[in-house]
PADREN-696332 format. One line per field, with one value per residue (C-alpha): x, y, z; residue number from 1; residue in three letters. Coordinates in Angstrom, 1 decimal, always signed. Layout:
X	c(X  ...)
Y	c(Y  ...)
Z	c(Z  ...)
selum	c(NUM  ...)
zator	c(ALA  ...)
***
This chain:
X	c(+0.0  +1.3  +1.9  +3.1  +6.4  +8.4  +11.7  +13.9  +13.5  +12.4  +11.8  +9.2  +8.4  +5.2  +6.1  +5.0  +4.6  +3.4  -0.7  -1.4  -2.6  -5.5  -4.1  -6.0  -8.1  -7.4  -9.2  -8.1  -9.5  -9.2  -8.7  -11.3  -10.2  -7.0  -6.7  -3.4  -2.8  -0.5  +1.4  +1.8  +3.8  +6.2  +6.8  +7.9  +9.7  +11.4  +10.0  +7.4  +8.7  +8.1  +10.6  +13.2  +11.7  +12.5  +8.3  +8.7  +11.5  +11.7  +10.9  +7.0  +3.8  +1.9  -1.9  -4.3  -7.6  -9.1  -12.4  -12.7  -14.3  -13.2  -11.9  -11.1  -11.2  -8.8  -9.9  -11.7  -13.2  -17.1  -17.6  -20.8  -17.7  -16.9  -17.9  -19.0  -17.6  -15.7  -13.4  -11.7  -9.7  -5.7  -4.7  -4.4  -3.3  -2.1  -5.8  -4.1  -2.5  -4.3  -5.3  -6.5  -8.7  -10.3  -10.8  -7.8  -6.4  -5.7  -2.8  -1.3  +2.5  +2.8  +0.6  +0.7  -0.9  -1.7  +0.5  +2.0  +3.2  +5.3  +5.7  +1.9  +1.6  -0.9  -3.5  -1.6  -1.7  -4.3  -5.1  -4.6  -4.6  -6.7  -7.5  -11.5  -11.8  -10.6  -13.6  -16.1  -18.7  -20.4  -23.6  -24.7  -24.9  -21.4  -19.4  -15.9  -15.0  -17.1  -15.7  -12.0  -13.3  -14.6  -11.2  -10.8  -13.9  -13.9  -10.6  -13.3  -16.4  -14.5  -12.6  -16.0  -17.2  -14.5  -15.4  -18.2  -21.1  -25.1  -26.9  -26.3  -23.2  -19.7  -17.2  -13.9  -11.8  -8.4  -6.7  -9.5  -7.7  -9.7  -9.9  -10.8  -13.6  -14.9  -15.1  -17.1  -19.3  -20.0  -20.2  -23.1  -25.1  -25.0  -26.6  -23.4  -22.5  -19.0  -16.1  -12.6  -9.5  -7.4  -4.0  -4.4  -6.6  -7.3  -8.6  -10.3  -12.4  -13.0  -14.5  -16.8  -17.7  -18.4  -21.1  -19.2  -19.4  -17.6  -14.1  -11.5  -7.8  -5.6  -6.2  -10.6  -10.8  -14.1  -13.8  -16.6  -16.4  -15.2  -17.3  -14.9  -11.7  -10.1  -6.6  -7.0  -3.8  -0.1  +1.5  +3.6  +1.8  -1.7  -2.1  -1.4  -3.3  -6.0  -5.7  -5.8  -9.1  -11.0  -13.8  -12.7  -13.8  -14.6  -12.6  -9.8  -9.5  -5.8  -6.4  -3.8  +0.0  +3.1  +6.3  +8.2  +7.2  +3.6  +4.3  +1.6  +1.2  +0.1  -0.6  -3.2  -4.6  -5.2  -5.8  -8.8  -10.0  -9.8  -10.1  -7.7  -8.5  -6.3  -7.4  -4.9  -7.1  -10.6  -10.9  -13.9  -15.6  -15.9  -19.2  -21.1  -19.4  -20.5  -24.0  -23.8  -22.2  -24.9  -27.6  -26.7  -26.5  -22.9  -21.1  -17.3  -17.3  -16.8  -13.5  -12.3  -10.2  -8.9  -8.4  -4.9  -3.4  -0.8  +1.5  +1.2  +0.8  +4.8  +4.2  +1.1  +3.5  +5.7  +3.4  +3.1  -0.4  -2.7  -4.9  -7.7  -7.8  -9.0  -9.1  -10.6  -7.3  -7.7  -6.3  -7.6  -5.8  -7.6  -4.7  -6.8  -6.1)
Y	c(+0.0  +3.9  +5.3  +8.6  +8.6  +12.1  +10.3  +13.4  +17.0  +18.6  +15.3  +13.1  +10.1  +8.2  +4.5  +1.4  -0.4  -4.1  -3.8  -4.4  -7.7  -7.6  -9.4  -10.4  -7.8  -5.4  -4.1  -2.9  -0.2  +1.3  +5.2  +7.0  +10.6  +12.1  +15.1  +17.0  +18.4  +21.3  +18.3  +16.4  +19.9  +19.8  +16.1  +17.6  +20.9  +17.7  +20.6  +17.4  +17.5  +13.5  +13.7  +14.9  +12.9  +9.3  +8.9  +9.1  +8.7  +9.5  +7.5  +8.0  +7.5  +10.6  +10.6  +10.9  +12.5  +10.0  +8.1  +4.7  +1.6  -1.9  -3.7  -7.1  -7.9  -10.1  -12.8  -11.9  -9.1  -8.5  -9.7  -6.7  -4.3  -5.7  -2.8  +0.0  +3.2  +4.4  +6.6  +6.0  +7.3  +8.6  +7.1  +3.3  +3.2  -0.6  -1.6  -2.8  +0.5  +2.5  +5.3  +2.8  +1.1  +4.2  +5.5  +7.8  +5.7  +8.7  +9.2  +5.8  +6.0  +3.5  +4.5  +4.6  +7.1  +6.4  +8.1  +9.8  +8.1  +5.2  +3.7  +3.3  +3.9  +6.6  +7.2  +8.7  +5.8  +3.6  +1.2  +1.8  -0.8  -0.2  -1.8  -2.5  -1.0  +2.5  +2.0  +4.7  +4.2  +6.7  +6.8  +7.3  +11.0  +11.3  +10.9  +10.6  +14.0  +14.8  +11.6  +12.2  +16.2  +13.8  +14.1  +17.8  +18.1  +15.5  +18.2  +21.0  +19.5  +18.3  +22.0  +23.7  +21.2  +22.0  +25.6  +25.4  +27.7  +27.8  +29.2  +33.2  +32.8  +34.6  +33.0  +34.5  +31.6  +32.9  +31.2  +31.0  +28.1  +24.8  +23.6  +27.4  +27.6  +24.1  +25.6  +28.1  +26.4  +23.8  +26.5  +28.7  +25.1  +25.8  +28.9  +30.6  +34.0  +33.4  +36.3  +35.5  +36.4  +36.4  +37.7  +37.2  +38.8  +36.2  +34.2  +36.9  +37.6  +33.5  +33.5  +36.2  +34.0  +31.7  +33.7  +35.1  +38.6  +39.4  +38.6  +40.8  +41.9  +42.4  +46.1  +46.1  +43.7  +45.1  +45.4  +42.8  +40.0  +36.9  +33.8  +31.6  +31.5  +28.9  +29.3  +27.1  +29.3  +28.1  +31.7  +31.6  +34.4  +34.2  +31.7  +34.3  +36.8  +34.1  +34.1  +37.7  +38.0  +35.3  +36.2  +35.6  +32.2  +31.0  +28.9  +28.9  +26.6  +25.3  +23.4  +25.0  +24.0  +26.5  +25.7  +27.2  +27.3  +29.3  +30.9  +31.9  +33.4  +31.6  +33.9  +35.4  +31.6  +31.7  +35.8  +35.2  +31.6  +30.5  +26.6  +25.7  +22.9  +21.0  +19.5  +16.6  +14.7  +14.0  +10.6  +11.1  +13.2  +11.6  +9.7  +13.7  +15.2  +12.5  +12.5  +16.7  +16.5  +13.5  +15.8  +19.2  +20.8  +21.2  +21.3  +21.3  +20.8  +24.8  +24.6  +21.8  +24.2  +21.4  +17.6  +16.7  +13.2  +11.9  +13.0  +17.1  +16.5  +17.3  +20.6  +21.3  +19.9  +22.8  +25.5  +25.9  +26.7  +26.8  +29.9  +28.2  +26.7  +29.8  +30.8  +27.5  +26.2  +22.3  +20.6  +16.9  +14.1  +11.1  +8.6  +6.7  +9.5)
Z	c(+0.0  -0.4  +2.9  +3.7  +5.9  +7.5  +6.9  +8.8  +9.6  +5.7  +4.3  +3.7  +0.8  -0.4  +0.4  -0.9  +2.1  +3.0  +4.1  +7.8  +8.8  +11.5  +14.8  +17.7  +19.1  +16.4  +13.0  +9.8  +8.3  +4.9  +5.3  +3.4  +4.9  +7.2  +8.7  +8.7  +12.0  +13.9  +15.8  +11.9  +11.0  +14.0  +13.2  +9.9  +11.2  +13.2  +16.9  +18.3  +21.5  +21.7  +19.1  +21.7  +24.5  +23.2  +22.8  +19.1  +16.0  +12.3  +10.5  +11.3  +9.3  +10.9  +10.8  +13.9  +12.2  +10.2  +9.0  +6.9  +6.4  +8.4  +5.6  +8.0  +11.7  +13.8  +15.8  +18.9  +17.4  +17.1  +13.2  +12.8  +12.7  +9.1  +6.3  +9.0  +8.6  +11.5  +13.6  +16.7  +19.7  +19.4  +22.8  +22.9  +27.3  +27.8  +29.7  +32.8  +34.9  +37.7  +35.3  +32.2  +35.2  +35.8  +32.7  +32.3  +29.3  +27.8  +29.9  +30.5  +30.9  +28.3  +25.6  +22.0  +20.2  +16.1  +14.3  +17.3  +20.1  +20.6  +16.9  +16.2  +12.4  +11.6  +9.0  +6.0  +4.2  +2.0  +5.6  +8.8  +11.9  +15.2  +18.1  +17.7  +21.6  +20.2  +17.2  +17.2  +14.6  +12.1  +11.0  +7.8  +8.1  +9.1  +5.8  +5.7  +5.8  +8.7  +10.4  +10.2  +12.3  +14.6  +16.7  +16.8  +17.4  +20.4  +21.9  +21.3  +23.0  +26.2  +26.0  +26.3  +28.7  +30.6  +30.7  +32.6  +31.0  +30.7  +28.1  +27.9  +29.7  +27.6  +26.4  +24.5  +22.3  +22.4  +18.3  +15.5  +14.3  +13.8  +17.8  +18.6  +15.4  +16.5  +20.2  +19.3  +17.1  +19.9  +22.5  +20.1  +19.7  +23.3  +23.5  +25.0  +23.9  +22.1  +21.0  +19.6  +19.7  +16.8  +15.5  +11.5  +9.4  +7.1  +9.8  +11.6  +8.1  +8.0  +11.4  +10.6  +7.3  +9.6  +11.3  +14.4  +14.8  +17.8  +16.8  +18.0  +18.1  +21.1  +20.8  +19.8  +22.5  +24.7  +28.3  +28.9  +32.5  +30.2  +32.4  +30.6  +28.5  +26.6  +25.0  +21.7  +20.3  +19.9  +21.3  +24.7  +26.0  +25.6  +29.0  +31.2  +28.9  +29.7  +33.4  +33.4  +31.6  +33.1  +35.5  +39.3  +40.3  +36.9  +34.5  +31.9  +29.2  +27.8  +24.6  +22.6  +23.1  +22.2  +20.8  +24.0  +27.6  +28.5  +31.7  +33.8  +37.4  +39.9  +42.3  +40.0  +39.8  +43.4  +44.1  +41.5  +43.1  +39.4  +37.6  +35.0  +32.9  +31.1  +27.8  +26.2  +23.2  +22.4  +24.8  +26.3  +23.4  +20.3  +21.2  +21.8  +18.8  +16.4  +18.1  +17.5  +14.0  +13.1  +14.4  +12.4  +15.7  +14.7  +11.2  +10.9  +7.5  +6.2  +8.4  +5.9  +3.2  +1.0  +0.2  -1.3  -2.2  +0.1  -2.9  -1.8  +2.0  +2.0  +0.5  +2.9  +6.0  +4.3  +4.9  +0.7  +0.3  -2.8  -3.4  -4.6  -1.0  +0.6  +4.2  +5.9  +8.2  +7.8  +4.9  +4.4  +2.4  +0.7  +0.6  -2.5  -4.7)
selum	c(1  2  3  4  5  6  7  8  9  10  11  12  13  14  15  16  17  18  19  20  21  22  23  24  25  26  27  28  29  30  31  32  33  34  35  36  37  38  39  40  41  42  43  44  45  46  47  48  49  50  51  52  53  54  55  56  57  58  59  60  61  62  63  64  65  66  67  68  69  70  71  72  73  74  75  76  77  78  79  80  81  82  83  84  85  86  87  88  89  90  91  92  93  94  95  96  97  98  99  100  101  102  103  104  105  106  107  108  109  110  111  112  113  114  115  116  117  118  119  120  121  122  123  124  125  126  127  128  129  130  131  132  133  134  135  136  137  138  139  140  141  142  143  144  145  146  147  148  149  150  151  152  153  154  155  156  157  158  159  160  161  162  163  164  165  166  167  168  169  170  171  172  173  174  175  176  177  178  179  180  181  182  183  184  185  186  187  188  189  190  191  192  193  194  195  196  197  198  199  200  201  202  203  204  205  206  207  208  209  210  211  212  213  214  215  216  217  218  219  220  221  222  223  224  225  226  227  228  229  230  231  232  233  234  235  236  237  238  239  240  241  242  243  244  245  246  247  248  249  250  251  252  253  254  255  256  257  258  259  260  261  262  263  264  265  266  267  268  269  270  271  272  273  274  275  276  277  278  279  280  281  282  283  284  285  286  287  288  289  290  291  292  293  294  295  296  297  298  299  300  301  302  303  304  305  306  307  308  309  310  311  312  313  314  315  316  317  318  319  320  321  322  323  324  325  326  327  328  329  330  331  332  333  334  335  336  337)
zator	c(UNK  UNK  UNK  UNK  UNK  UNK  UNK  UNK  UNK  UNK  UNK  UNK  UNK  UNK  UNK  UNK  UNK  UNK  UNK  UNK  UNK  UNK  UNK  UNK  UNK  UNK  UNK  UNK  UNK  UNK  UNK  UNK  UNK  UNK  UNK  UNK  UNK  UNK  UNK  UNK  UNK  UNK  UNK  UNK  UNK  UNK  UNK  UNK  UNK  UNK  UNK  UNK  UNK  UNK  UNK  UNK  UNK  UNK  UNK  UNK  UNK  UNK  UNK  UNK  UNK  UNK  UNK  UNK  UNK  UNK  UNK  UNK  UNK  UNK  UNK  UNK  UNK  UNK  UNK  UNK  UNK  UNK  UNK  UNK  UNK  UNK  UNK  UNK  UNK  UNK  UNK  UNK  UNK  UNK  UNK  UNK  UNK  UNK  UNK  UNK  UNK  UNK  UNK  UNK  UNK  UNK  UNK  UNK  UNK  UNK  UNK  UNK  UNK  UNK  UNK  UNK  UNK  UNK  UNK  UNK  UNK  UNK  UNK  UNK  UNK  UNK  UNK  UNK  UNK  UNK  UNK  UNK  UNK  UNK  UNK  UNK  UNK  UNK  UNK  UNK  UNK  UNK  UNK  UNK  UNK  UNK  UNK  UNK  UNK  UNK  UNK  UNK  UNK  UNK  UNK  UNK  UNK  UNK  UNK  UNK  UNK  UNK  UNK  UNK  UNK  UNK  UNK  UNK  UNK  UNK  UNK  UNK  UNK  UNK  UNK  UNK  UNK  UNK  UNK  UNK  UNK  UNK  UNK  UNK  UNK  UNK  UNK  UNK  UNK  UNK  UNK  UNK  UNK  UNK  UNK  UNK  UNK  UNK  UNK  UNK  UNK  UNK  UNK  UNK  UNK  UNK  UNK  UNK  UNK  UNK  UNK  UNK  UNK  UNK  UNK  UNK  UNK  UNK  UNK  UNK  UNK  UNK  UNK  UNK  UNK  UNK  UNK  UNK  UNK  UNK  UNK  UNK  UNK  UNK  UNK  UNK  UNK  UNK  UNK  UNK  UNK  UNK  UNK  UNK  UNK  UNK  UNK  UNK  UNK  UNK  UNK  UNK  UNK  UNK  UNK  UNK  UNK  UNK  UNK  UNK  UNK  UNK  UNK  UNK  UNK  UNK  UNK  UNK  UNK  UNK  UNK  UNK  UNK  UNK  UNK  UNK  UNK  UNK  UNK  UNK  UNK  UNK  UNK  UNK  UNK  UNK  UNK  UNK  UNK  UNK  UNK  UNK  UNK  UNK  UNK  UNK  UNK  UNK  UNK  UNK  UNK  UNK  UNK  UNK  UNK  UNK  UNK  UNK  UNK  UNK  UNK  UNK  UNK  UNK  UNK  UNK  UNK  UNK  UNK  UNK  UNK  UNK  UNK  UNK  UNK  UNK  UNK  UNK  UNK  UNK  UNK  UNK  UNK  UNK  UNK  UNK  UNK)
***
């Protein structure tokens, strides 16, 4: 099969590579959709800080975003799955450990995540291998392109869960990029009163495509109490920024992850009585988002800018962009084209 592989910092090939055979417990599924993701272009810029950790190695087959049909299942495994269109969760924890138990397997010591963590080959490629206890399935209204969203969108719903709000409450989304949009498209379905906060233009004018009308700039930013903030950016200092604006006793959000250390002040934290919430991958959110996407409550699909072959995801990892693409932020990849 073709398979996309980041060989070394700059460099990356379309391999033929031998299919994956479904073990015990395990599916395989032919990938219908992949989403290229910030953590796929550090991989790329060779910046991943698993990459400098020991948790990861080039050669890697990236891919954590995805959607496709089980193609075969390994013994063990439930025969219905057979020629359903699925998803499924990132983190694979090992099923035995304290936090797997009780249901933190998201953050197992020893995880793999697909295309991520640990040697788990991702989803650039024409088939992909999962375990069958990570499947999610997709109903019919959930195409492929909607299902491989279904894993930002999983961050985005437990990010605005984690914020806290009712209906009327404010929110402010610090990064209109696709966590931040899919935030506040969730958080709208809602009935919460959402602003954001972004640096570029362009996708200041996209998120007002999109709808939002309160989007704002460091300087037109109003004076308003924020009930909630969630930091879906990648800049160092808009954690503390976050901190600072948040409502006393209320919550902040972090979603978004920078390339250097975020440094905020704790004694703020505690002056202001405020909740920070962590937010590390969709476990826990991909059954809602499917159940919102399925529903039309919530559509990520305007966020989806492009779909390339595995052939130009080097030049997308690259940053080289097409005009005809416009202003939407995620690229897709169909690895049958």
């Amino acid at each position: 099969m073709r398979a996309f592989v980041i060989v070394g910092p700059g460099a990356a090939e379309v391999r033929e590579l031998p299919r994956p055979e479904a073990r015990a417990g395990e599916v395989v599924v032919d990938v219908e959709r992949a989403g290229v993701c910030g953590t796929d272009v550090e991989f790329f810029t060779g910046e991943m800080a698993y990459l400098h950790t020991g948790q990861a190695a080039h050669p890697i087959r990236i891919g954590h975003e995805w959607a496709g049909r089980v193609s075969s299942v390994g013994a063990g495994v439930d025969r219905s799955w057979a020629g359903r269109r699925v998803t499924g969760d990132t983190m694979l924890g090992c099923g035995s450990c304290v936090r797997c138990t009780s249901g933190r397997q998201h953050l197992c010591a020893d995880r793999y995540e697909i295309g991520v963590r640990n040697g788990w080959p991702g989803a650039m490629a024409e088939q992909l291998s999962v375990p069958a206890s990570a499947l999610v399935p997709l109903p019919a209204t959930v195409g492929p392109a909607m299902g491989a969203m279904v894993e930002p969108g999983g961050n985005a719903l437990r990010a605005v869960r984690g914020a806290g709000l009712v209906p009327g409450e404010r929110l402010l989304v610090l990064g209109p990029g696709t966590i931040g949009l899919l935030v506040a498209r969730i958080a709208a379905a809602e009935g919460i009163e959402v602003h954001l906060l972004g640096r570029s233009e362009r996708s200041r004018t996209f998120a007002r495509g999109l709808g939002f009308e309160r989007v704002w700039t460091a300087d037109t930013l109003p004076d308003l109490p924020w009930d909630a903030v969630v930091d879906a950016s990648n800049a160092p200092e808009l954690p503390a920024l976050a901190l600072d604006l948040v409502e006393p006793g209320r919550r902040v959000v972090y979603i978004g992850l920078a390339g250097r250390p975020s440094l905020i002040d704790t004694r703020t934290m505690a002056l202001k009585d405020v909740t920070a919430v962590g937010v590390l991958s969709a476990s826990g959110g991909l059954e809602g988002i499917v159940d919102l996407y399925a529903s039309g409550a919530v559509d990520p699909l305007p966020l989806i800018g492009a779909t390339v072959s595995l052939d130009d995801l080097a030049d997308v990892l690259a940053g080289r962009r097409h005009p005809d693409w416009g202003h939407a932020p995620k690229i897709h990849v169909d690895p049958r084209r």
